[in-house]
C-alpha positions in Angstrom: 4.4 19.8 5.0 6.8 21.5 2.4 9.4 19.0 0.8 12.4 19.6 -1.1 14.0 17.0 -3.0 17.4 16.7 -3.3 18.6 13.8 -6.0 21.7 12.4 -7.9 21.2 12.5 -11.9 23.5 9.6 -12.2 20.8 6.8 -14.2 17.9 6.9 -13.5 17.2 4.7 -10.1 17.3 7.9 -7.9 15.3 10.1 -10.1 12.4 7.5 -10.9 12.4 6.9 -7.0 12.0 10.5 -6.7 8.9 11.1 -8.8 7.3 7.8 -7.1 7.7 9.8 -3.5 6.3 13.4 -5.1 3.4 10.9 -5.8 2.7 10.1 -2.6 3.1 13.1 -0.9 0.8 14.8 -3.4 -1.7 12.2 -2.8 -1.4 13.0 0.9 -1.9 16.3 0.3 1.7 17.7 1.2 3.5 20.1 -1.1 7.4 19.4 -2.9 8.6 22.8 -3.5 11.4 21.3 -5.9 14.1 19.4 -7.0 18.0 19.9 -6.7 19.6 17.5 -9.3 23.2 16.6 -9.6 24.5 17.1 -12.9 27.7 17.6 -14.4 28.8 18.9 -17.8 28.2 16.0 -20.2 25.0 15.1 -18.3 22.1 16.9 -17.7 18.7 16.8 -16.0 17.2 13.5 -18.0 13.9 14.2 -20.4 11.8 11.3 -19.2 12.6 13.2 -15.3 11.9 16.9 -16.5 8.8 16.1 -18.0 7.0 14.3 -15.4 7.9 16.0 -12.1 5.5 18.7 -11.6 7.7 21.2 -9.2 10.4 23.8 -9.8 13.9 21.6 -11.1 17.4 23.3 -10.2 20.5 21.7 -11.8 23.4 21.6 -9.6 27.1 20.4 -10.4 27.7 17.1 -8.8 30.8 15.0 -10.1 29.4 12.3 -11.9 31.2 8.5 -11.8 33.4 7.6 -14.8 33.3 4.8 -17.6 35.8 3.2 -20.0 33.3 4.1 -22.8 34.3 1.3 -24.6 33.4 -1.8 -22.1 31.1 0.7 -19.9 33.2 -0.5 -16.7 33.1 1.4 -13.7 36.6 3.3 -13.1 36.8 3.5 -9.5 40.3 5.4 -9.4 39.4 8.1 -12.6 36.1 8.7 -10.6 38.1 9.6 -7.5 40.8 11.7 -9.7 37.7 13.7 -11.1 36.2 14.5 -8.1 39.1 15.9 -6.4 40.3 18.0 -9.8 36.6 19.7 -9.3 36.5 20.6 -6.0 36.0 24.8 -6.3 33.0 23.6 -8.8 32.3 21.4 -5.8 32.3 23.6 -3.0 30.3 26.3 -5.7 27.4 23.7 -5.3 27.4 23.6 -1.7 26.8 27.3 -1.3 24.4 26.8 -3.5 22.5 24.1 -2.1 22.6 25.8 1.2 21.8 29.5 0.3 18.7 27.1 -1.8 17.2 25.8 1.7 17.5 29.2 3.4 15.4 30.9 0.3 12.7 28.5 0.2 12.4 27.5 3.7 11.2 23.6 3.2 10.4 21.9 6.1 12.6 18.9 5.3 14.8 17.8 3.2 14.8 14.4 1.6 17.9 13.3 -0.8 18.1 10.4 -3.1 22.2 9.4 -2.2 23.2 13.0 -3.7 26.8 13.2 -2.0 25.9 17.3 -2.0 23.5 16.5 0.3 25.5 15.0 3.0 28.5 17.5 2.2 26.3 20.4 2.9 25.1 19.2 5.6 28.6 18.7 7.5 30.3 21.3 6.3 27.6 24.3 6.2 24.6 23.2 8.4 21.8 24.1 7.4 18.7 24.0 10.1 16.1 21.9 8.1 16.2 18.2 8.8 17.5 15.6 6.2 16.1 12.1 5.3 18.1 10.1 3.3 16.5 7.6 0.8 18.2 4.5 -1.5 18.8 1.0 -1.4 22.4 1.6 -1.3 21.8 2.2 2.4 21.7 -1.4 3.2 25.4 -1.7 2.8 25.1 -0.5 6.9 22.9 -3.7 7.4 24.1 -6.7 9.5 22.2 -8.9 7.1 23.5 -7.4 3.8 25.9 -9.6 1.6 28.8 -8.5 -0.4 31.1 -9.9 -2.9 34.0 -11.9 -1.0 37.4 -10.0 -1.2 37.4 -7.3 -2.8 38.1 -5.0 0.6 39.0 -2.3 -1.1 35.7 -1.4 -2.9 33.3 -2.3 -0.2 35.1 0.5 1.8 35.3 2.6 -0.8 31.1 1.8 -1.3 30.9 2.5 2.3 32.6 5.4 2.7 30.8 7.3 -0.6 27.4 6.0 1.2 28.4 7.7 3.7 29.2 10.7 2.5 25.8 11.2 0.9 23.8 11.1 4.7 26.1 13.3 7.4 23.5 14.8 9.1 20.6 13.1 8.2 18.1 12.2 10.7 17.3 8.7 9.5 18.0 7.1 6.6 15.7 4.7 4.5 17.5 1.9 3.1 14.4 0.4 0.1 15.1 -3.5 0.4 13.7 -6.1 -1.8 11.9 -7.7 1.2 11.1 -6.5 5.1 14.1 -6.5 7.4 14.7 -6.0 11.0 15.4 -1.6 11.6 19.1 -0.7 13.3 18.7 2.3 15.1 21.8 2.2 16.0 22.9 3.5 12.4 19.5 5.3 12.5 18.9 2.8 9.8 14.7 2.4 8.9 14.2 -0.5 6.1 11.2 0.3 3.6 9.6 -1.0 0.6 11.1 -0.1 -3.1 9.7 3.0 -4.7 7.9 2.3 -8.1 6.6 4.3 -10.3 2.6 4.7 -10.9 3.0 3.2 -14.2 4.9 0.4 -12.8 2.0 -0.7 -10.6 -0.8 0.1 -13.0 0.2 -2.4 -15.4 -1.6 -6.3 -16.0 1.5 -8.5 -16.3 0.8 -11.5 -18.6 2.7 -14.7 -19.2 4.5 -14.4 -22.1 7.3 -16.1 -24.1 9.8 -13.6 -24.9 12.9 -13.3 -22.8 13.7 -8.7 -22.3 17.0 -7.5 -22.5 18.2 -4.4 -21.4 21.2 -3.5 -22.9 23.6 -0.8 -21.8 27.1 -2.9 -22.1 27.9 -2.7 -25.9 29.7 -6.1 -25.1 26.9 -7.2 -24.2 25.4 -7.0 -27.7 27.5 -9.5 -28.7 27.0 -12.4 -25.9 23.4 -11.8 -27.2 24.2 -12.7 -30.4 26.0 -15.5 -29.3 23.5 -17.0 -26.6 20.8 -16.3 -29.7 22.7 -18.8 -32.1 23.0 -21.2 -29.4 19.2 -20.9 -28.7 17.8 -19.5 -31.6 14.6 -21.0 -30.7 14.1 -18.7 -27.5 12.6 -15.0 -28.7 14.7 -12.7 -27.5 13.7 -8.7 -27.7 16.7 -6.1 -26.7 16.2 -2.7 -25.6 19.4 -1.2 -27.2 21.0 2.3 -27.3 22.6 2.3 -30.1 19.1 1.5 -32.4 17.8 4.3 -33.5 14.8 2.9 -35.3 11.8 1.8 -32.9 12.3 -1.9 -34.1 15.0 -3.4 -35.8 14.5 -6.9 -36.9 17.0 -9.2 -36.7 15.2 -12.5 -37.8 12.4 -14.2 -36.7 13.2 -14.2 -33.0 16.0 -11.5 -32.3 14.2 -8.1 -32.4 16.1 -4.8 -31.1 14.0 -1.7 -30.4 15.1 1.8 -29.6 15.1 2.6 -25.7 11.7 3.6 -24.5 10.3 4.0 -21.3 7.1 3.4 -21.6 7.6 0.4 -24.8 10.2 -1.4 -22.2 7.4 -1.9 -19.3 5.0 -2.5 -21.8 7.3 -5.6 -22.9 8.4 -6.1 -19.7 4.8 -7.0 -18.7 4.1 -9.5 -21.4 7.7 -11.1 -21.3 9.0 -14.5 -19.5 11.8 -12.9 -17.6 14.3 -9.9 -17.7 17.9 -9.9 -18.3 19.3 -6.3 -17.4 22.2 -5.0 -15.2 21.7 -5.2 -11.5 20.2 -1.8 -11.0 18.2 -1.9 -7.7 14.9 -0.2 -9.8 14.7 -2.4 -12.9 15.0 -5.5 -11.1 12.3 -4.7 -8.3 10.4 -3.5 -11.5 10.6 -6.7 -12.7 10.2 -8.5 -9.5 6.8 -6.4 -8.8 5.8 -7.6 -12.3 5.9 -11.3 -11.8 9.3 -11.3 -14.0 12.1 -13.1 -12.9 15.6 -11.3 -13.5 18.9 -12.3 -14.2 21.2 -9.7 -12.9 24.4 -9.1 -14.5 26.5 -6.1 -12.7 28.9 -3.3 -14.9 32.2 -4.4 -14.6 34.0 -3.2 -11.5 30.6 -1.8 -9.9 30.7 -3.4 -6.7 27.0 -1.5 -5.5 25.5 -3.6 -8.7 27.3 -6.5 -7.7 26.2 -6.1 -4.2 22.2 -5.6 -6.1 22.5 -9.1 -7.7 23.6 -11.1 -4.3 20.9 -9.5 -2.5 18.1 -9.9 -5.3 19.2 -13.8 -5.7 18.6 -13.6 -1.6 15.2 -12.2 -1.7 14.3 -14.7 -4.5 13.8 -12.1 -6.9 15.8 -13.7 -9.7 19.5 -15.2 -10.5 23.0 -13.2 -10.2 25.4 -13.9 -13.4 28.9 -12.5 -14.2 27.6 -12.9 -18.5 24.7 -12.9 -20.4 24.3 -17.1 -19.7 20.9 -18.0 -21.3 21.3 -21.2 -20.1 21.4 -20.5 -16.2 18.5 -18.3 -16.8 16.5 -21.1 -18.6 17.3 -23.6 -15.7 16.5 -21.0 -13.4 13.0 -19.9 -14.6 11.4 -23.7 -13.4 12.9 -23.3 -9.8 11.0 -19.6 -9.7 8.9 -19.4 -6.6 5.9 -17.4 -8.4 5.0 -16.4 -4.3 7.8 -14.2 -4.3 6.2 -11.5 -6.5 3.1 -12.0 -4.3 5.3 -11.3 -1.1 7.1 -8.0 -2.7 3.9 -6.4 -3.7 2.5 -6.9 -0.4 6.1 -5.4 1.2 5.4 -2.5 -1.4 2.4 -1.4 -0.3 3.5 -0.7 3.1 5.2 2.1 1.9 2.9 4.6 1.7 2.7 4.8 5.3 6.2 4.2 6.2 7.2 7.0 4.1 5.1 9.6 5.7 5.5 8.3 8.8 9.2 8.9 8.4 8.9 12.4 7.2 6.5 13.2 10.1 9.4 11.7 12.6 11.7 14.3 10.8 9.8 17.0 11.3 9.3 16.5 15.2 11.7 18.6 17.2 14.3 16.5 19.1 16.7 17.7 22.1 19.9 18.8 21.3 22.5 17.0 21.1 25.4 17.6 23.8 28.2 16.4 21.7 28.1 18.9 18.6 27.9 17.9 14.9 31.3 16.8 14.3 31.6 14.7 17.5 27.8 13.3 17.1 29.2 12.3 13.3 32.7 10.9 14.2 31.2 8.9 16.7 29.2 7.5 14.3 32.0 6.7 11.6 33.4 4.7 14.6 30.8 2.7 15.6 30.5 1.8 11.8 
């Protein structure tokens, strides 16, 4: 089978679940021709990405989201602005994606919630089938909490989810724990994606608590919790140190962002404090490591991460850095939980391939056309 990835740039959630897949399929002994990134001008293909997946990588222009750069909150309204001022650039990338397909000839297509991906697909249909992989796919789940009243960015959330899988044949929503399929939204729920190096490691019990910090605000509600506790070791992954430790005093330590340093710590630490991005946490949750989530301002998918991780047991949701509710929380941890999500994890090699092997299976054609097929869809949604 010949796969071609196609996979938002935007963090690195979609990309690190895209190298865990090319690792499966190679072990199975199928072939990924290649990788279609969304980037935009101020962000390109990632190092730690471009150095680890083994295939052809093709940059393509995707409008990215936008952040106040000061507080690093999500601007909802900006993002929609940018989007529509780059539309040519836009409809550039969908040629491009398409003329891509016909070249190489892939046998499907699987994208990591790329919006080019489901664009191309309505607008230029191209005759390889489409599976659509993230956890953002839950948001079509019957079971899937939200944050109460805030209406207008759940639909919002919905409808840019949407966006990213017109014309897919199924779509793979990767959930903390196993849930019930809804093939009515041709909606298949599997296992998180981790990385080899994830799953290789020996977690130990340790006594450090690891922050992740991408929130310059954030840095200072560390400081803060730190003089209220300054008997709890704290070390903080930080982007703005650019020395690989900085020592702050006996038990404060920042280091310089690492890949590689930041699951080594994460394995020997006593719990993770990071924003509510879907990988870290089930990083952390595969590790033994209980989380408290705290979502970027105004992102309502992060927000929607932390209810649903608290759900699965996975750790605690918090609007701040609150050391306390972490420290109250870390007796109440059911250890079983980790247990339980490495056991749903390794399902997934076989649900994956199984998926892709559905995909490639010719179907009847449908009697309603694409558009009708999709707007019957959006209604039933």
């Amino acid at each position: 089978m010949r796969v071609l990835f196609l996979v938002q740039g935007e963090g690195r959630g979609h990309l690190t679940q895209a190298l865990s897949l090319a690792q499966i399929l190679t072990i199975a002994g199928h072939e990924v021709t290649g990788a279609l990134v969304g980037v935009t001008a101020e962000r390109g293909v990632p190092a730690f990405f471009s150095e680890t997946f083994t295939a052809a990588i093709t940059p393509v222009f995707s409008p990215g989201l936008v952040y106040n750069t000061g507080t690093n909150e999500l601007q909802p309204f900006k993002t929609t602005l940018h989007a529509i001022r780059h539309i040519p650039s836009l409809w550039r990338s969908l040629k491009q994606v398409q003329r891509h397909i016909k070249e190489h000839q892939p046998d499907v297509v699987v994208n990591f919630y790329e919006m080019l991906g489901g664009l191309t697909y309505a607008l230029l249909h191209p005759g390889v089938p489409m599976v659509c992989i993230a956890h953002q796919y839950m948001a079509f789940h019957p079971n899937f909490q939200c944050p109460k009243g805030q209406w207008f960015y759940r639909q919002a959330f919905k409808l840019n989810t949407r966006l990213t899988c017109l014309g897919a044949r199924e779509l793979l929503a990767l959930s903390f724990d196993k849930q019930a399929d809804e093939p009515a939204q041709r909606l298949r729920i599997v296992p998180p994606l981790l990385r080899q190096e994830v799953t290789q490691l020996k977690p130990v019990t340790g006594n450090s608590l690891l922050a992740y910090v991408t929130q310059p605000g954030l840095t200072v509600d560390i400081q803060k919790a730190h003089r209220q506790r300054p008997d709890v070791p704290i070390d903080g992954f930080h982007a703005g140190v650019t020395v690989p430790d900085q020592v702050i005093d006996e038990t404060l330590t920042y280091h310089a962002i690492d890949g590689k340093r930041f699951l080594a710590f994460m394995a020997r630490c006593k719990a993770v404090i990071t924003t509510a991005g879907f990988e870290s946490v089930c990083e952390a949750a595969y590790l033994g490591k209980p989380a408290l989530m705290i979502p970027q301002p105004n992102h309502y998918e992060q927000a929607c991460n932390a209810i649903d991780g608290e759900r699965a047991g996975v750790g605690k949701a918090s609007a701040r850095f609150d050391l306390t509710l972490l420290l109250d929380y870390l007796p109440q941890h059911d250890a079983q939980v980790s247990e339980q999500f490495r056991a749903w994890y390794g399902q997934g090699y076989f649900l994956f391939l199984a998926a892709l092997n559905r995909a490639t299976t010719p179907r009847p054609k449908s009697t309603g056309g694409f558009f009708g097929t999709r707007v019957r869809h959006l209604l039933r949604s």
